[in-house]
C-alpha positions in Angstrom: 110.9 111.2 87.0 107.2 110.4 87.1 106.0 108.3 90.3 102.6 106.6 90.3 102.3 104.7 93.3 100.6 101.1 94.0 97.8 101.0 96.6 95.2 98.5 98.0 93.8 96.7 100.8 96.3 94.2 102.0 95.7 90.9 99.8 94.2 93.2 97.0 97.4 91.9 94.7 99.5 95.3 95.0 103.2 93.3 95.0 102.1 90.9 92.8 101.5 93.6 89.9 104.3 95.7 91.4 106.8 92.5 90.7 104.9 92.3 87.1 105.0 95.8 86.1 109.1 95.9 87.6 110.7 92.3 87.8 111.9 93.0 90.7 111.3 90.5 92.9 109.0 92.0 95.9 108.3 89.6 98.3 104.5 88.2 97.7 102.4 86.8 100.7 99.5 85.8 102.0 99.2 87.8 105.0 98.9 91.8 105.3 101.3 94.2 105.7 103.9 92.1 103.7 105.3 94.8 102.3 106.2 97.5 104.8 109.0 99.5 103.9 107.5 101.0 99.9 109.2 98.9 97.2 110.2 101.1 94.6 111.2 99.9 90.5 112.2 101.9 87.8 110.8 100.7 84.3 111.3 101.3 80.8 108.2 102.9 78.9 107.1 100.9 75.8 107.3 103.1 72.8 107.1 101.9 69.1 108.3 105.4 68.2 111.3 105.3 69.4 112.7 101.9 68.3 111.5 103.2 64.7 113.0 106.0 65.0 116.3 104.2 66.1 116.0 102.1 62.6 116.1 105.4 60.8 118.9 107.2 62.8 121.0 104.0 63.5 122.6 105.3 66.9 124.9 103.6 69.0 122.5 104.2 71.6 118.5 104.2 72.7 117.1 105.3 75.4 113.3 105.4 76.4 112.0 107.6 78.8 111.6 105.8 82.5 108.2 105.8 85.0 109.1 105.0 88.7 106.6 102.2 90.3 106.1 102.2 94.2 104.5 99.2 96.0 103.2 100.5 99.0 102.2 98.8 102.2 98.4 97.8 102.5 95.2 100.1 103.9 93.2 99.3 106.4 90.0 100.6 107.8 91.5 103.3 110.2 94.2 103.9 108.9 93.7 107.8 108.7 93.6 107.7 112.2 96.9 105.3 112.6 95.3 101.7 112.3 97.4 98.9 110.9 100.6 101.1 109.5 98.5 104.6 109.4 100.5 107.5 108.7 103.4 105.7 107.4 101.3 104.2 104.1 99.5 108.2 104.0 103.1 109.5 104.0 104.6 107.6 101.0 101.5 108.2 99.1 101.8 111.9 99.3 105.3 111.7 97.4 104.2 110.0 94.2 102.4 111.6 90.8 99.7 110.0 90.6 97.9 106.6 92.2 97.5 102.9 90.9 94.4 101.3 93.1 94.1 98.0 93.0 91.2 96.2 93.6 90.6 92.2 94.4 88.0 91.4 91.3 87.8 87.2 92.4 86.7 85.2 95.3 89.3 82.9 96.9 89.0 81.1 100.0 93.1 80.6 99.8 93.9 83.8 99.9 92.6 85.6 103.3 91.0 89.2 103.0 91.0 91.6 105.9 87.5 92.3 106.3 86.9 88.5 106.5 84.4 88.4 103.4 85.2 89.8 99.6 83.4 92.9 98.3 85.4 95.1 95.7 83.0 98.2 95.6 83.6 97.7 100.0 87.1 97.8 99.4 87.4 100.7 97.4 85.7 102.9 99.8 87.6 101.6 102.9 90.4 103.3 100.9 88.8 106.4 99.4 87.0 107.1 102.7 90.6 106.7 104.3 92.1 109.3 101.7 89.2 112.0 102.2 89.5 111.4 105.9 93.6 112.0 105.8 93.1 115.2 103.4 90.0 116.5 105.8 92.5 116.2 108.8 95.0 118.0 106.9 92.9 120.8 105.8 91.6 121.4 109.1 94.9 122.0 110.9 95.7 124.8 107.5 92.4 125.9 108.6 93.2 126.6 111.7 96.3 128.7 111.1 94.5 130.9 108.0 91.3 131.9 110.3 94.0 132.8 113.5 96.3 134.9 111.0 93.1 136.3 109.1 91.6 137.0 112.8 94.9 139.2 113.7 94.6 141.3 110.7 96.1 139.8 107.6 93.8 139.9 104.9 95.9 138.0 102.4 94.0 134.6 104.2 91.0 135.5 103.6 91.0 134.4 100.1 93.0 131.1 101.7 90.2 130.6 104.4 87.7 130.7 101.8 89.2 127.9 99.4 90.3 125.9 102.5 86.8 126.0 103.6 85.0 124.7 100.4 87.7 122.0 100.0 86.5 120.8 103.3 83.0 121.0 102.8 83.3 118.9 100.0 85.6 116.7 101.6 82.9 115.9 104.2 80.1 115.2 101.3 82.6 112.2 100.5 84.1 114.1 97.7 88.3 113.9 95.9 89.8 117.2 95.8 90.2 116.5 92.5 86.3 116.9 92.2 85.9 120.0 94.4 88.8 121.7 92.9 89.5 121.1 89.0 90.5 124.7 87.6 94.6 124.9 87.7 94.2 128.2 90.0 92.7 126.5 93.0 95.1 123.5 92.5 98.3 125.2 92.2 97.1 127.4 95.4 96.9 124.1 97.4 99.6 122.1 95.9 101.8 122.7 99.2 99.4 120.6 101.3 100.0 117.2 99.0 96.9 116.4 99.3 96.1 112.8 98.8 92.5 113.2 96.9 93.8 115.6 94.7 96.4 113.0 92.6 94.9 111.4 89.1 93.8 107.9 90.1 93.6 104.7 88.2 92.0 101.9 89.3 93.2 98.3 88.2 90.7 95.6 88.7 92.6 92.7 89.7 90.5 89.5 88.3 90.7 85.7 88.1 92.7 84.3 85.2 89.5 82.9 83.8 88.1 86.0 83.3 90.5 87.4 81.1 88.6 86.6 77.9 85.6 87.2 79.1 83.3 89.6 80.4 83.8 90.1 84.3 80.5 92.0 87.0 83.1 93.2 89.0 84.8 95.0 86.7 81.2 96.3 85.7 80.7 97.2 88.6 83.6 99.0 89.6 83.5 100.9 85.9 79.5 101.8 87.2 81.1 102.7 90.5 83.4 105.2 89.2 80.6 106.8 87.2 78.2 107.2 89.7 80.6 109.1 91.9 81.6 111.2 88.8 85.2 110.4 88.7 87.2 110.8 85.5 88.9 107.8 86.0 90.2 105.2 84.1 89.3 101.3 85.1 92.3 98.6 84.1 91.2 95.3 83.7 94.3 92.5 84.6 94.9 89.5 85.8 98.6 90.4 88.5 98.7 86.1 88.8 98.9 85.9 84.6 101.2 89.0 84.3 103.6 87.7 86.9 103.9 84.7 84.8 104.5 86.9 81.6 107.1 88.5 83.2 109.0 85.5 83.9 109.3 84.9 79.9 111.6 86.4 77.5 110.3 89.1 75.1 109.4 86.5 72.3 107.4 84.1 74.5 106.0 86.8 76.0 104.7 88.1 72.7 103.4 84.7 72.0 101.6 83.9 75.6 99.9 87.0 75.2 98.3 86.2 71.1 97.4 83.0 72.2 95.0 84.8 75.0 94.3 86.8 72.2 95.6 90.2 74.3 97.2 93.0 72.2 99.2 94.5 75.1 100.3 93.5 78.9 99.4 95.1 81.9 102.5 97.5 82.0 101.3 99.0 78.6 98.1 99.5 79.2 98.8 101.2 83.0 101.6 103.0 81.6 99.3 104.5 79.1 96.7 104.9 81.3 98.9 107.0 84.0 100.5 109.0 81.0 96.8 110.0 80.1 95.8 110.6 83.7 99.1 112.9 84.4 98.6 114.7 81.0 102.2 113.9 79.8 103.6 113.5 76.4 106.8 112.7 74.6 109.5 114.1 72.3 112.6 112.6 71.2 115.6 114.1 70.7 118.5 112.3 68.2 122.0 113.9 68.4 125.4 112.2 68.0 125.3 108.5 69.2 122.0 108.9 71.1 118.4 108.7 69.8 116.7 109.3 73.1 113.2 110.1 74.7 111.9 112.1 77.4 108.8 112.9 79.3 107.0 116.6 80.2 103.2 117.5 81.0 101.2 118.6 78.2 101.9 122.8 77.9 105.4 122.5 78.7 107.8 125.3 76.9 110.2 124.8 74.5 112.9 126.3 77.2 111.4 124.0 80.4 111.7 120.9 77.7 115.3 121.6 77.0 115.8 122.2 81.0 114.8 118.1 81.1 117.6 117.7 79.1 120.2 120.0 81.7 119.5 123.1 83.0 122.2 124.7 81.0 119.9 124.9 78.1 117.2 126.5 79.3 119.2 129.3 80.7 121.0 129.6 77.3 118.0 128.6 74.9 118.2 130.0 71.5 115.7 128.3 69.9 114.2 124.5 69.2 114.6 122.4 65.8 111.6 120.6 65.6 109.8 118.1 63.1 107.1 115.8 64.1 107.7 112.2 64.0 105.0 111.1 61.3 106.6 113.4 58.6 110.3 112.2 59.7 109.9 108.5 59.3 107.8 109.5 56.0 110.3 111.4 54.5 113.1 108.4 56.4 115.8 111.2 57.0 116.8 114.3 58.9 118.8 115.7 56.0 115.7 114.8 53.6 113.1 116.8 55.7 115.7 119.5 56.0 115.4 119.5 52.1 111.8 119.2 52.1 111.4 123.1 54.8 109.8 120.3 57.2 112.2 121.4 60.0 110.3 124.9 62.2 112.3 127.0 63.9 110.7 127.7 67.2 110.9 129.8 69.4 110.5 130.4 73.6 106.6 130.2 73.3 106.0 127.1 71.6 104.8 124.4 73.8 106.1 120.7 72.7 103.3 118.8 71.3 103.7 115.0 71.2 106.0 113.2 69.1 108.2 116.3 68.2 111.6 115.5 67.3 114.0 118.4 68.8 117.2 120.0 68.3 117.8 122.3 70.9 119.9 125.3 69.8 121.6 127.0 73.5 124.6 129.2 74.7 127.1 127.8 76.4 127.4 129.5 79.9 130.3 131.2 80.6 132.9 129.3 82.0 134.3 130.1 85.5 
């Protein structure tokens, strides 16, 4: 299951999103470090493909594919080196995908901030100056090991020592590792360190409820902010107070709340998508039996690793994969009609899933003990 986890300074509006995004009741306070322990949901992804396809194969059952949102405790300034909860906070941010940064976009004198005064572009590089320092401490003590092994004669760290070695000389200019390194050689070849600067980050720009029709500098700002440091990042503009209140309405309210602002999609939508963008993932649906069902991989997956989503049994016994894209399935409005229509490809071990296939994995059974 995909992870994308929920960062900030403390205040920054972290659990209130978290409890938007989830329902699940996170305790929200106006003091830091409210939530210590991470707070983890498990949401349903919004997809409009797969309730249509449910109207065309009628199934007892459908089931979207699921995203895992963790609120972690608050940064502070020092945290890299153990300030406020330190290592703790760096530790649960190494286990998820991909990170959600949230960022206090409004003044308000009844809700404290930690630094005393309110400055978002301040309070993004508290915490991105915390990440490079936490990666830069971890890199030195793998440098450390490559350059003594390398020094007694094993020349399979040299090429080790070298990529270690630009990773933290950019580290020090203030660069992600996502910057330095951004072929899929010289991140696979570090992808044991979990490096924190190295995950896809979103940043959601957490602003005033009077802002959300409107235009808002910080958000500017924070877009300009992103630029200048050449980030490829995506900047989400909400208001957590106004999507806590969504959340606490039924689907058709919801829907209703949301035209009268004049929004086309809530916050979990639009961070949902943006995450899936930022994590390169994509979705096919599979529709067998009762169960018209959908599932998440990253873009290139295999036709085998796709069906080993599914269970492991049919990747070791895959055969071959049924596929039809969804457009020409709900054009043609049946299985049995594209069938008719040579709309169905047989495919074989090579073909990577695009998104929006419709599968029918063919498999052996294994042999039975």
């Amino acid at each position: 299951m995909v992870r994308v986890g929920i960062v900030g300074l403390p205040n920054a509006g972290k659990s209130t999103l978290f409890n938007a995004l989830t329902r699940a009741g996170a305790e929200v306070a106006n003091y830091p470090f409210t939530t210590i322990e991470p707070n983890i949901g498990v949401v349903e992804v919004p997809d409009k493909r797969l309730w249509n396809l449910g109207e065309l194969t009628k199934p007892k059952k459908l089931t979207p594919t699921t995203m895992e949102f963790v609120d972690i405790a608050g940064l502070v300034k020092g945290a890299s080196k153990g300030e406020g909860l330190g290592n703790r906070f760096l530790g649960h941010i190494r286990e998820v995908d991909a990170i959600v940064h949230v960022v206090r976009c409004f003044p308000d004198p009844d809700v404290s901030h930690v630094s005393g005064f309110f400055d978002s572009i301040g309070d993004l590089e508290v915490i991105e100056l915390e990440l490079i320092l936490a990666d830069l401490e971890t890199i030195e003590r793998r440098l450390e090991k490559t350059v003594r092994m390398q020094k007694g004669g094993n020349v399979r760290y040299r090429e080790e020592t070298l990529r270690l070695e630009r990773l933290k000389d950019g580290l020090e200019q203030g660069r992600p590792g996502r910057e330095i390194f951004s072929s899929d050689k010289d991140r696979l070849a570090v992808r044991d360190l979990f490096l924190l600067t190295m995950k896809p980050v979103i940043y959601v720009a957490n602003i005033g409820e009077h802002e959300i029709q409107g235009d808002s500098d910080h958000v500017a700002a924070i877009e300009e902010w992103a630029l200048s440091k050449r980030y490829n990042a995506p900047v989400v503009a909400i208001s957590a107070k106004l999507e806590s209140e969504l959340a606490e309405l039924d689907s058709e309210d919801a829907a209703e709340f949301l035209k009268e602002l004049g929004m086309q999609s809530s916050a979990l939508d639009r961070i949902i998508l943006a995450s899936y963008n930022a994590l390169d993932l994509l979705t096919f649906y599979t529709t067998k039996g009762d169960e018209t069902r959908a599932w998440t991989v990253r873009q290139g997956t295999a036709a085998p690793q796709a069906a080993g989503v599914i269970h492991s049994d049919m990747q070791q016994g895959f055969i071959k994969a049924e596929v039809i894209d969804y457009e020409s399935l709900i054009r043609v409005g049946s299985l049995a009609g594209a069938r008719d229509k040579g709309l169905v490809r047989q495919e074989g071990r090579d073909y990577l899933i695009k998104d929006g296939d419709v599968i029918l994995f063919r498999f052996s059974e294994p042999p039975k003990k």
